[in-house]
N, C-alpha and C positions, 0 to 999 in steps of 0.2 A: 705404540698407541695410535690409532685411526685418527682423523679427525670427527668433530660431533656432525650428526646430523642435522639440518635444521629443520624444523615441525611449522611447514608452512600453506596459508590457504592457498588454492588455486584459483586467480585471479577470472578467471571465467565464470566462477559461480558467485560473486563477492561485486557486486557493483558501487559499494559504499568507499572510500577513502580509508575506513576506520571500522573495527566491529568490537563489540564488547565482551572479553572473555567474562562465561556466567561460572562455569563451574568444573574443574579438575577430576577425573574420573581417577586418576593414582596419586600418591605422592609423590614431591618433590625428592630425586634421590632412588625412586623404587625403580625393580629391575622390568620390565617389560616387555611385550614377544613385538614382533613386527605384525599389523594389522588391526594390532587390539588398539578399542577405543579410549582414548587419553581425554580428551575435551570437547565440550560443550560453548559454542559461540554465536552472538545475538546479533545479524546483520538489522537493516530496519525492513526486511521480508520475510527473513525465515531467520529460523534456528537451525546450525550448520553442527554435524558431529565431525570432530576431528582425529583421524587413526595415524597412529606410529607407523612412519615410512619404513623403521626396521626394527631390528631385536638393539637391547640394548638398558642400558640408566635413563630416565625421563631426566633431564638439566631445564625447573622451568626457567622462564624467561618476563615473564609479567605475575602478578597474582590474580585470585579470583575480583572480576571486577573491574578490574582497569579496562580502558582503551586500546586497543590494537591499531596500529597503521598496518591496513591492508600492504602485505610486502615483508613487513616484519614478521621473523619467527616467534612462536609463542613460548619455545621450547627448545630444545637439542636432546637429540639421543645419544651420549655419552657409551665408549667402550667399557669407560671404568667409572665407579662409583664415586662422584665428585664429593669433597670437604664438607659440608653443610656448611659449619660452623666460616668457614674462609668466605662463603659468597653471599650468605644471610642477607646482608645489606646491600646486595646488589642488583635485587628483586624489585622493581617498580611496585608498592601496595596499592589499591585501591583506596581512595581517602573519603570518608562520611562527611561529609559539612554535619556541624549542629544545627540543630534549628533554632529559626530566630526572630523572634517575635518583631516586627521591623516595625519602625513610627513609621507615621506620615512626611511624606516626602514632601516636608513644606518648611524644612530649614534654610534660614537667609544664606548660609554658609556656601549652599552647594550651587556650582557653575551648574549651568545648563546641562555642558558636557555629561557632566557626574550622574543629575540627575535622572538625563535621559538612556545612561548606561544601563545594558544588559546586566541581569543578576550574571554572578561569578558559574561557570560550567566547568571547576577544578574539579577532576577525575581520579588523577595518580600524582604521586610527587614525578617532577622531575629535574633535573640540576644543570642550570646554564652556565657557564664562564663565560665574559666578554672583557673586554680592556675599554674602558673607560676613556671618551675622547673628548676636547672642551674646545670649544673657539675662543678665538683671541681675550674677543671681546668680554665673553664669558669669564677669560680668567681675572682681567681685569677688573671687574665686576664683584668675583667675587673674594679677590682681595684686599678690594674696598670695606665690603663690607662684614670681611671676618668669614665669611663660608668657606666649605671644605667640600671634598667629594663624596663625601659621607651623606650630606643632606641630597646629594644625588641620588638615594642608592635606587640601582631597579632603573636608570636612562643609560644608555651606549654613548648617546653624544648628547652633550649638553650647549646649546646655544643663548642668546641673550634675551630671547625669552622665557627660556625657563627658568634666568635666575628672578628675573621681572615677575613673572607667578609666583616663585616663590617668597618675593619680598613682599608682594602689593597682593598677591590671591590673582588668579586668570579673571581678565574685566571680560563682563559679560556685554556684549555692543548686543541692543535689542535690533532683531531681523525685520529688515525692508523687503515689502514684496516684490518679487521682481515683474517687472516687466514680460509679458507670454501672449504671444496670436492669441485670441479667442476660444481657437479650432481646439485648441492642447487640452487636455481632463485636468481640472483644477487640482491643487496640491494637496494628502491624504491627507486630515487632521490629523494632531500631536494628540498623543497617548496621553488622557488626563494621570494625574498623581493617583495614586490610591490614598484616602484621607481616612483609613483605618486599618488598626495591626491583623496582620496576615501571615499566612505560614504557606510555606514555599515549599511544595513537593516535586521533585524530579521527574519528568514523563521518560518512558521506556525509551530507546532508539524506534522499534516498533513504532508505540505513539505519534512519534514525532515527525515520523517516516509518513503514515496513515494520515497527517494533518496537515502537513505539507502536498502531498500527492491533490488534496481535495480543497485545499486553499488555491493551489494550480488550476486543477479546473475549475474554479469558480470564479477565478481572475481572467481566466482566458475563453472563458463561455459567457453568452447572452444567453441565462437562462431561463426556461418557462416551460408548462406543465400542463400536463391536460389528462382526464380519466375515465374510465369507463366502467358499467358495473357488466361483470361477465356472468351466467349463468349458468349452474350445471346441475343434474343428476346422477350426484356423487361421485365425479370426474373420477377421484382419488382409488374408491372402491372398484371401478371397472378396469381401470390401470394395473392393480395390483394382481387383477386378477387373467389379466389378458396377457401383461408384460411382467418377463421373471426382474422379482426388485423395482419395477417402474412406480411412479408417482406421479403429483399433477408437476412437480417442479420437473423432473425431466420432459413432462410433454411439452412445456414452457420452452425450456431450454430449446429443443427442437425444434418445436415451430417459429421461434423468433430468428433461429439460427436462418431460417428458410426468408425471411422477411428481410432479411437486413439484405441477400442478398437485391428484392426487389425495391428496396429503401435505402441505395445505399449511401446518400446525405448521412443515415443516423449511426452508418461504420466507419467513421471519418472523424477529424478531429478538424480548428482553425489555427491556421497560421500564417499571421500578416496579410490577410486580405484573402487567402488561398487555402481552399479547400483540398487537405490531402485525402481521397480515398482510399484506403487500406485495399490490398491484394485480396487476403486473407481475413475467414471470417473465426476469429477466438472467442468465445463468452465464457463472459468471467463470470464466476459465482459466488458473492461474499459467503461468506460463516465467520460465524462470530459465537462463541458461547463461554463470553467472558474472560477468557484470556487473550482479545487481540483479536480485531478483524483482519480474515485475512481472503483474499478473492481468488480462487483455483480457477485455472483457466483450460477450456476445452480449445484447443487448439484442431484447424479446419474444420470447427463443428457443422457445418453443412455439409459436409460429405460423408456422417457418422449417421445411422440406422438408432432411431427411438430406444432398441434395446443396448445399441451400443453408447449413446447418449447416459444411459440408466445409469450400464455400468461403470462408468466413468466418472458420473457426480458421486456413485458408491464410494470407487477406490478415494476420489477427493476428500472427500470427508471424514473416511478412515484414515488417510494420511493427518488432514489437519487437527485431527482429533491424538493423535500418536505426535504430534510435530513433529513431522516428518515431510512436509511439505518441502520438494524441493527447488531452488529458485528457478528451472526451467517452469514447472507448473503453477506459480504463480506469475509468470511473466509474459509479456506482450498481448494483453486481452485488448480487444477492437469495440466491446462493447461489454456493459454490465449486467447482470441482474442480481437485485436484491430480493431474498422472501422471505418477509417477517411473517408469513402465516403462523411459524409452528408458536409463536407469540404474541396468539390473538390480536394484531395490531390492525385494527378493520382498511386502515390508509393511511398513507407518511407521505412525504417530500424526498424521494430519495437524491444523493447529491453527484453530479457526475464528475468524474477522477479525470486525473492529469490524460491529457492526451487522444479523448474519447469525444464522443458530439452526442452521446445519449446512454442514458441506464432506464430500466422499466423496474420497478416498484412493484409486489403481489402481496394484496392485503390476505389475511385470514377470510376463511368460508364463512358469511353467516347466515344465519335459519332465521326466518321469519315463526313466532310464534304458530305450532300446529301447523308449519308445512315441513314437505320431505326436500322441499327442493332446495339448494342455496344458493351463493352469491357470493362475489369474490370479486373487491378492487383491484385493478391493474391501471399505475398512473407510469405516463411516461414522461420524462425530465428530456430536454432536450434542448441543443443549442441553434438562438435564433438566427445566427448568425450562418447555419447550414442550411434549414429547413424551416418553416414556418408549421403554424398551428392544426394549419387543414392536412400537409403529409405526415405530422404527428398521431393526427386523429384516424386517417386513413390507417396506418399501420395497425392501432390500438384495435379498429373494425374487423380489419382482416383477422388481427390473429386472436378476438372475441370470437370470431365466427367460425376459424378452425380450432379452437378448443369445446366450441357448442355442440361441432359433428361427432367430437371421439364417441360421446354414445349411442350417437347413430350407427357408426363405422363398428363398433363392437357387439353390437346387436348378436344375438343368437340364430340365424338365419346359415339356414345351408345352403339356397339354393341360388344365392348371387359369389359372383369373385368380387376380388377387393384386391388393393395394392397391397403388395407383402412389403412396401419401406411407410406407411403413413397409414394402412387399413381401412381407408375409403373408398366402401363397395360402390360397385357400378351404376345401382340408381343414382348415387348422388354426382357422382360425377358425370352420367350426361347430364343429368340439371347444371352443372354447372358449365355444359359444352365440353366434357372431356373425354378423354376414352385411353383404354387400359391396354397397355403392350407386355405380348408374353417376356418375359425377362429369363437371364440365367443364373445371373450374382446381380441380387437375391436369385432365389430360384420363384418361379412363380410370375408374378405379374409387376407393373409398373405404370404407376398412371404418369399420364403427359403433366401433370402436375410437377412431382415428383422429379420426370427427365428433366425438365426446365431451370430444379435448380428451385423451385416455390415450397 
């Protein structure tokens, strides 16, 4: 007999400490080939599928639900078909808390300590042994007063304080301010009690993952926000029809990607005083449609072509629509963008995430009664601590003004050239002092725009 295989993540795609197994594609016990899909598991960025390293018996190792420490196997692939009935109990379950209707947190009984403690985050069972140590003083104490190690249970060492809690209840000494330089950010206020009954639901890892990331950058950014309205002559329609699969969020995508390089304060993030500049320019692109925001990232998006742009936020979307997003594609974006157009949301606040100095917000199109023309907010969030309000605004112009031209650029006109990476014909570019070089990859032309990197 072999020994088992073990059914393990590989720590390069896994950047969490822990994942949650969601769900078992075979049973426990069942026979299985090598490469076929076994499991389903929930880091706090993606949902990872996990396949049989070889042919064999699945032996699990947790149930559906429970916790994973990244490193631990979830499974073994057994040569022979193991006991059931012998190992049943040796499975970690996944355990439901009941719900519970919880008073107000305003009983004399409860220390500070108590009250101020995190609800319970009990996941699986699991079973400690320790050996039980006491101080002197301790024992003395409590063979004064009749105690055992029994009213210990659940403490490793027990000292002369905890027999004193236990006899008298932990004294609460009410807290003196301390003494702090002026210079220092005053101390957070304490989390008032909740003074009515409440029901307690568990947020996903996802969740938790998505609120932490954006509690990050909202503690480590000086935020503020500025917006502009843009205008077009159905951006959307002349895109779709010029570019295979294009829209206005790809031409977005594109031309911010062009921007950041010449703003590059807002592809940067702050740390302790110091502005890191990123190499590299990634734009992320939230979706969300209900199951979990999650932000796909184009990686060196300024060096990708409008159609190549398209394709890209296509495959994204189809991935996160399949969850199948994998954690390279949702990882290391430089900057964000949000678009709640396709939900009429005319303008938001969008929030910027861990590690970034700026995300741009794209409202919904809208029409003024009995016109053809529309309108579409673009607000960009940014950290003051990079940039200030006027290179904000400066940005938001520029790339108001290069989404004004796509319907110039796309005009039906035969008898001017135009750049084949951005399609802004030749009038508009000496107006804007520039001029078009024959190119070969692309084939065709290139305006100095374009080479520059804009």
């Amino acid at each position: 007999m072999t020994s088992p295989v073990p059914i393990l993540l590989e720590r390069d795609n896994v950047n969490d400490e822990s994942v949650t197994l969601i769900r078992w594609f075979a049973a426990d016990a069942d026979q299985v080939t090598a490469n076929s899909l076994l499991a389903e598991v929930e880091t706090s960025k993606a949902n990872i599928e996990v396949y049989a390293p070889a042919a064999g018996f699945l032996v699990y190792s947790f149930a559906e639900g429970a916790e994973v420490p990244v490193g631990s196997p979830i499974g073994h692939i057994a040569s022979e078909p193991p006991a059931l009935t012998a190992r049943t109990a040796d499975i970690p379950e996944a355990v439901t808390l009941p719900t519970v209707q919880r008073p107000p947190l305003t009983s004399p009984s409860l220390s500070r300590t108590e009250a101020d403690a995190p609800p319970s985050t009990l996941q699986f069972k699991t079973v400690t042994g320790f050996k039980q140590r006491f101080s002197p003083v301790a024992q003395k104490m409590m063979e004064l007063h009749g105690l055992t190690s029994a009213d210990f249970s659940g403490q490793s060492v027990v000292r002369k304080q905890d027999v004193l809690d236990l006899l008298q209840g932990p004294s609460v000494v009410p807290a003196q301010p301390a003494l702090r330089p002026s210079s220092e950010q005053p101390y957070p206020p304490a989390v008032k009690p909740i003074s009515q009954p409440y029901k307690e639901v568990a947020l996903s890892k996802m969740k938790r993952r998505e609120g932490s990331a954006l509690a990050t950058g909202t503690r480590n950014a000086v935020s503020s926000a500025v917006s502009v309205l843009c205008y077009t002559r159905g951006l959307r329609q002349i895109l779709e029809k010029r570019v295979s699969g294009g829209n206005a969020s790809a031409a977005v995508v594109y031309e911010v990607s062009r921007l950041l390089r010449k703003y590059p304060a807002l592809n940067a993030t702050y740390r302790e005083g110091a502005m890191l500049l990123y190499e590299k320019v990634n734009v992320g692109f939230a979706m969300d449609d209900g199951r979990g925001l999650k932000v796909g990232v184009l990686h060196d998006c300024d060096t990708l072509s409008l159609q190549q742009v398209a394709l890209q936020l296509r495959n994204l979307t189809l991935a996160y629509l399949d969850d199948k997003l994998t954690p390279v594609q949702i990882a290391n974006a430089t900057f964000t963008i949000s678009d709640l157009s396709g939900m009429g949301v005319s303008s938001f606040f969008p929030l910027i995430s861990e590690d970034q100095g700026g995300i741009l917000g794209v409202g919904a199109e809208q029409f003024a009664p009995g016109s053809e023309y529309g309108s579409f907010t673009l607000t960009l969030t940014f950290d003051h601590q990079l940039t200030d309000g006027r290179g904000a605004a400066l940005f938001l112009n520029d790339l108001k003004e290069r989404l004004s031209n796509y319907e110039k650029s796309t005009e039906d006109r035969q008898d001017y050239l135009a750049c084949s990476q951005c399609g802004r014909p030749e009038p508009e570019l000496v107006d804007k002092r520039q001029n078009l070089l024959r190119s070969v990859v692309p084939q065709g032309y290139l305006c100095t725009l374009c080479v520059a990197g804009y």
